[in-house]
N, C-alpha and C positions, 0 to 999 in steps of 0.2 A: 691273337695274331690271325688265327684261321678266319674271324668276322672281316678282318679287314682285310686281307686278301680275297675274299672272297666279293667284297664290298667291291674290291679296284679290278678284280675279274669281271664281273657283272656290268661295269660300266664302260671297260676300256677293251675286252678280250671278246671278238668273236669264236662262236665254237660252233661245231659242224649244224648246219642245217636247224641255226637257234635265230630268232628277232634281235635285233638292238633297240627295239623298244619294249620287248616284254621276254627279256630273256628266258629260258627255261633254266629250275635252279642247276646248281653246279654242288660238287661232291669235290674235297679237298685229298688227295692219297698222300700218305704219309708214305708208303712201304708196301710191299707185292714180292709176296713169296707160295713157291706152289700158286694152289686154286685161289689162296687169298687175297684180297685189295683191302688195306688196312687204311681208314682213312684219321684223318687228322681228328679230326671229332672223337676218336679211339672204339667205332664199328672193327670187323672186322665180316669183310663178306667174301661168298662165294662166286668166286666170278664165271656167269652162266655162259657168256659172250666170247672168251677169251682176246677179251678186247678187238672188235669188229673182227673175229675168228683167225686171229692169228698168232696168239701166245699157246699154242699147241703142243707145249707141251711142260707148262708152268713159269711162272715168273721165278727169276732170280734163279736161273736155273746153272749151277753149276759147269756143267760144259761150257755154255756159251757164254758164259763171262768171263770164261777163261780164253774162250776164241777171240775176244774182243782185246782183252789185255796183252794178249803172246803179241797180238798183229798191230798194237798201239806203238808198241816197241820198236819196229820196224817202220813202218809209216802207215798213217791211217789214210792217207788217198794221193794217186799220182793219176793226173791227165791221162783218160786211156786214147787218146788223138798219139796213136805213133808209138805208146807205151803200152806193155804187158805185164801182169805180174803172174805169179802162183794163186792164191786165192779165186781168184779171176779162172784160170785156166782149170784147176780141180772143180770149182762148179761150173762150169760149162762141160765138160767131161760130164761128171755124176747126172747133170743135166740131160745130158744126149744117152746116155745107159738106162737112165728112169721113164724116160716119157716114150709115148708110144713108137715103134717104128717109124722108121725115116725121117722123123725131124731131127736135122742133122748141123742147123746152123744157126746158134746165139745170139741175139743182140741184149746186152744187159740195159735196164731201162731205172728210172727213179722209182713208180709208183704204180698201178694196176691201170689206172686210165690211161699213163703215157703209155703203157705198153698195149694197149688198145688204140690209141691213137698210131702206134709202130706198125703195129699189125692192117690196120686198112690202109694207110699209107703205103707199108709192103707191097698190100694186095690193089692199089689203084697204078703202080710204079709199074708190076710187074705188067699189067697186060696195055701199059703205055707205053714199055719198051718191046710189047710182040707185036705194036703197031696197032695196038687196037684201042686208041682212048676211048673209044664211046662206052665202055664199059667200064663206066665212075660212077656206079652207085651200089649200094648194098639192099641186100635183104634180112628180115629177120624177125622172128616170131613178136606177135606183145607181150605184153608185161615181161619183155628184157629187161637189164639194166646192165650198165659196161663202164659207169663211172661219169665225172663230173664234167670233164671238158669237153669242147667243143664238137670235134668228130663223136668223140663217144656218147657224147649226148643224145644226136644226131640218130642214133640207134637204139637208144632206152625209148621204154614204150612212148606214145607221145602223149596219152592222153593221163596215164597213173605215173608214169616215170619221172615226175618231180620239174620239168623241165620244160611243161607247155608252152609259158612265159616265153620262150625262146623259139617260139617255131616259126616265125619268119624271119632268124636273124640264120638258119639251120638248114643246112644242105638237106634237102626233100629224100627222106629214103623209101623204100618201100617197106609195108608191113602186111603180114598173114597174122592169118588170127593165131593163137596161143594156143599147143597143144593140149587136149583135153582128155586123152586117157592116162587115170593116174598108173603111178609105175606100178602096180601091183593088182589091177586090174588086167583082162582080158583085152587086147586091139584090139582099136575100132580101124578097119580100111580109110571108114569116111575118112580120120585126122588127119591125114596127109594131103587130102586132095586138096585144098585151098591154097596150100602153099607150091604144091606142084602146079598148079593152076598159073600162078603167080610166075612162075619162075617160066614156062612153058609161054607166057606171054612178053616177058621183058628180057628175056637171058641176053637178049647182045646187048641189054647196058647194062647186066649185072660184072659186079666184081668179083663177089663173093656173097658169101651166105654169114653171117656171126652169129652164135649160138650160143649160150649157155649150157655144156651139156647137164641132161639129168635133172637139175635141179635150177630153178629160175629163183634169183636168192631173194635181192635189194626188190624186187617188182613184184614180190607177193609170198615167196619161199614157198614157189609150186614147184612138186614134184611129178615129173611125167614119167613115160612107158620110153624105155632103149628103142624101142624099135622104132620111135619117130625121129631117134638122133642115128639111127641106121638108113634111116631113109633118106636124110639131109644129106649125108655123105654118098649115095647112088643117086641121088639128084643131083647132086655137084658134080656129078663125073658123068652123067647124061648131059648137062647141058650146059659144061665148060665154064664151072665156076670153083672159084675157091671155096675153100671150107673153112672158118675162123672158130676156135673154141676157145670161147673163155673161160679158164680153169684159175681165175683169180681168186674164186669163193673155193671153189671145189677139190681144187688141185691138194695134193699131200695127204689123202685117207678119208677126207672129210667124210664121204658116203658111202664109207666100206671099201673103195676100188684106190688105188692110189691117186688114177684122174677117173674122173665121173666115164668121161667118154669108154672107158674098157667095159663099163655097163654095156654096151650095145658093141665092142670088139672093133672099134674104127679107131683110125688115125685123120687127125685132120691135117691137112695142109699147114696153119698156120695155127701155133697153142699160144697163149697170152698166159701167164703164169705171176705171182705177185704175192700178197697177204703172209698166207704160212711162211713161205719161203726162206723166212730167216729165225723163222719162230716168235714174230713178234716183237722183235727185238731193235730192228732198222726197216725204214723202207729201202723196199728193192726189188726191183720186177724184172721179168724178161718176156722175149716174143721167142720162141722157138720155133721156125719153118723146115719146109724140106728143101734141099737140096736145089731142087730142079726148081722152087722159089727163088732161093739165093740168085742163082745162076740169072734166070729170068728179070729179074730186077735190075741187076747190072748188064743186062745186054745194049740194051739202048743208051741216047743219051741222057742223063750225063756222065750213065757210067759209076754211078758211084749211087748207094743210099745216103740220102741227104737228110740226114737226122745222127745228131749226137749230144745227146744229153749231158752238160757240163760233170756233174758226180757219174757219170757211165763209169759201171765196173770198182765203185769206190769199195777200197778192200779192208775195210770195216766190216762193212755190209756186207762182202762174199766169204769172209771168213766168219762170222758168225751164221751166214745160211751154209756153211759148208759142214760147222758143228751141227745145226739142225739135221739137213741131210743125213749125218751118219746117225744120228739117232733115229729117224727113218728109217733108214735101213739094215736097224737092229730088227725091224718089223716085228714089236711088239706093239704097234700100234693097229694092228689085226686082231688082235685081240682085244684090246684095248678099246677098241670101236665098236666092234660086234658084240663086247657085253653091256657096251653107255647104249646100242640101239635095243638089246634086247630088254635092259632096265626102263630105257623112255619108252616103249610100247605098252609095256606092263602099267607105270604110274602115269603116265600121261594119258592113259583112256578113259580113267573116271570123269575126267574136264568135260567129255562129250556129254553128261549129264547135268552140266550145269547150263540154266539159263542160258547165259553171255555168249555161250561159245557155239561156235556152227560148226567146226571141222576141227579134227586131231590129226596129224602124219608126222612121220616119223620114217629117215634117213639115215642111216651109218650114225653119226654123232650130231644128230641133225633133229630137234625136237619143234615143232612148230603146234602153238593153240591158236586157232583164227576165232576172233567175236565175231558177234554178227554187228557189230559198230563200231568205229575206232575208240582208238581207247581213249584217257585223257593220259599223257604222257609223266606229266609233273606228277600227277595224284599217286599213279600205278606204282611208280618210281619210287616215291618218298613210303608206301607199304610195303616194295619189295625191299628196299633199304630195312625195314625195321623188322621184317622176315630173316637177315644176315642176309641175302644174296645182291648180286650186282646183274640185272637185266635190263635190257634196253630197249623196250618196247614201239612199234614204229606204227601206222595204218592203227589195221583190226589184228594185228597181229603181237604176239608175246609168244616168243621163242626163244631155245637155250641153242650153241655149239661151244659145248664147254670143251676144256682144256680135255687133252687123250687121259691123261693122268691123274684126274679126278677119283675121285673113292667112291662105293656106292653109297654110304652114309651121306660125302656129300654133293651128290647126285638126287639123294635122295629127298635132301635140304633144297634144292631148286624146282625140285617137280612138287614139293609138296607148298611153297610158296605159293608158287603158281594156282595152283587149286586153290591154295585159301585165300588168295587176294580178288578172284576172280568168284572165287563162291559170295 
């Protein structure tokens, strides 16, 4: 059965960022439990990724199929146009208590890019209604990344961010170069100036600024110095722009902080949030601004924010990221992080002696090995398979964000993979 499904997947099923003329292979899952992905084939691996890092905190986890069951019961989604439920309202609450100060007003969204799409949208609306449309454009470091559609595209690098093909169909943004001191390095003064340079030149058609703090995932999984995301936020307030963080990769412990941004002690204007958010379990994202956003937005005409995602607020999805949350904020995931980065430091550093590789970093639960050449994806793949683990390899890059809840045996099983597939 698994040949032939896999047979009518291969010819009829696109999957993310694969050919329909030379597909990349595909892996059949039978079951996922804990760190495991047990596939049809009867492997049984570790999963390094936490499926594009948002099963954080294991599959088939308990609480949350229990959150998904209680609220199946009652109804699994009502039009939020005119309706509210409870689910809905305790994670907008837990929402506004967890993220940095003054972001005080929700929009729930389906997936990480619409809610990127929410968020500049927000931020072109808002200084439409102070009367100042000439400020419809953004800025933002390269090697970003903010998701697949259109405005968000629009703002992923242009030349490595997957999405070249599109640059005359693409609202022209502006781009500075990519910060270049790593986060655990010494500042450099120079990194900031290109982009204040930038901004000092165009700020009456800037909107906002979009950021990934901390850590630049999907565009290279660079990790920088706070104090250049300290600096974005005193440039947006010198020269009257928003500040967009996108905390769709980073948001919920990933790098040790709860959002990346607390690394450097700012609050932005407008947070974009998604991935973890439900644990993996549903999508579901949200844009969280501040207040004097809100306000702003609806001043003008039409008066109203004109975006409403059909599943907005669907209460499947807010009552199992409501279970996630409280396991959040058990906050053993403080620990839980601080020992997966203090173990990926440790085993992840021999990689710097092999051959292949050019650079080792390491994040909160964030392990990155960069080659010095891309890799071949299928080959890496089908060795890390027969290693037991499940990694996803992209570019030059083979990195883990495994699950909070991982053991260090099998942690220790992903980093040792990694080394021997690559030695």
């Amino acid at each position: 059965m698994t040949n032939q499904n896999l047979r009518f997947d291969q010819q009829h099923i696109w999957h993310p960022y694969t050919s329909a003329i030379n597909p990349l292979p595909c892996y059949e899952v039978k079951h996922a439990e804990g760190v495991y992905i047990h596939l049809a084939t009867g492997e049984k691996l570790v999963d390094g990724v936490s499926s594009w890092w948002t099963a954080i905190h294991g599959y088939n986890h308990p609480d949350l199929n229990q959150a998904i069951k209680h609220q199946v019961d009652d109804f699994a989604h009502v039009m939020f146009g005119g309706l509210t439920h409870q689910p809905a309202i305790d994670l907008c609450r837990t929402l506004i208590n967890m993220t940095p100060q003054g972001l005080d007003r929700v929009f729930l969204a389906d997936s990480g890019s619409v809610s990127v799409e929410v968020a500049m949208k927000m931020a072109l609306q808002y200084w439409a209604c102070q009367g100042n449309s000439n400020k419809h454009r953004f800025i933002t470091p390269r090697n970003g990344y903010h998701g697949d559609t259109f405005a968000a595209m629009s703002v992923c690098d242009p030349v490595n961010g997957m999405h070249s093909l599109f640059t005359d169909a693409l609202v022209s943004q502006i781009f500075a170069p990519a910060p270049q001191t790593r986060f655990d390095r010494q500042w450099n003064e120079d990194d900031i100036q290109p982009l204040e340079q930038l901004i000092q030149t165009h700020h009456n058609e800037l909107a906002a600024l979009i950021i990934e703090p901390i850590v630049q995932n999907a565009g290279g999984m660079r990790i920088y110095h706070p104090e250049y995301l300290k600096r974005c936020r005193q440039l947006c307030d010198d020269y009257n722009l928003l500040l967009i963080c996108d905390e769709i990769a980073t948001g919920f412990g990933r790098t040790g902080k709860l959002f990346a941004c607390e690394h450097a002690d700012i609050s932005p204007d407008i947070m974009c949030l998604g991935k973890a958010l439900t644990g993996g379990y549903m999508t579901l994202a949200a844009t969280i601004c501040s207040e004097d956003v809100a306000q702003g937005v609806c001043q003008g005409e039409p008066g109203v924010f004109m975006h409403g995602p059909t599943f907005m607020g669907n209460a499947l999805a807010c009552a199992v990221a409501n279970a996630s949350l409280k396991i959040i904020q058990q906050n053993r995931w403080q620990t839980q992080v601080s020992q997966i980065e203090a173990q990926l430091k440790t085993e992840l550093s021999p990689c710097m002696n092999l051959e292949a590789v050019a650079d080792v970093r390491v994040l909160g639960a964030i392990g990155v090995v960069e080659c010095k050449a891309a890799v071949n994806v299928a080959e890496l793949q089908q060795a890390l398979v027969q290693q037991g683990v499940w990694i996803r390899p992209f570019g030059k890059l083979v990195y883990i964000m495994p699950p909070y809840i991982i053991s260090k045996a099998q942690l220790t099983q992903l980093t040792q993979a990694i080394y021997q597939v690559l030695k």
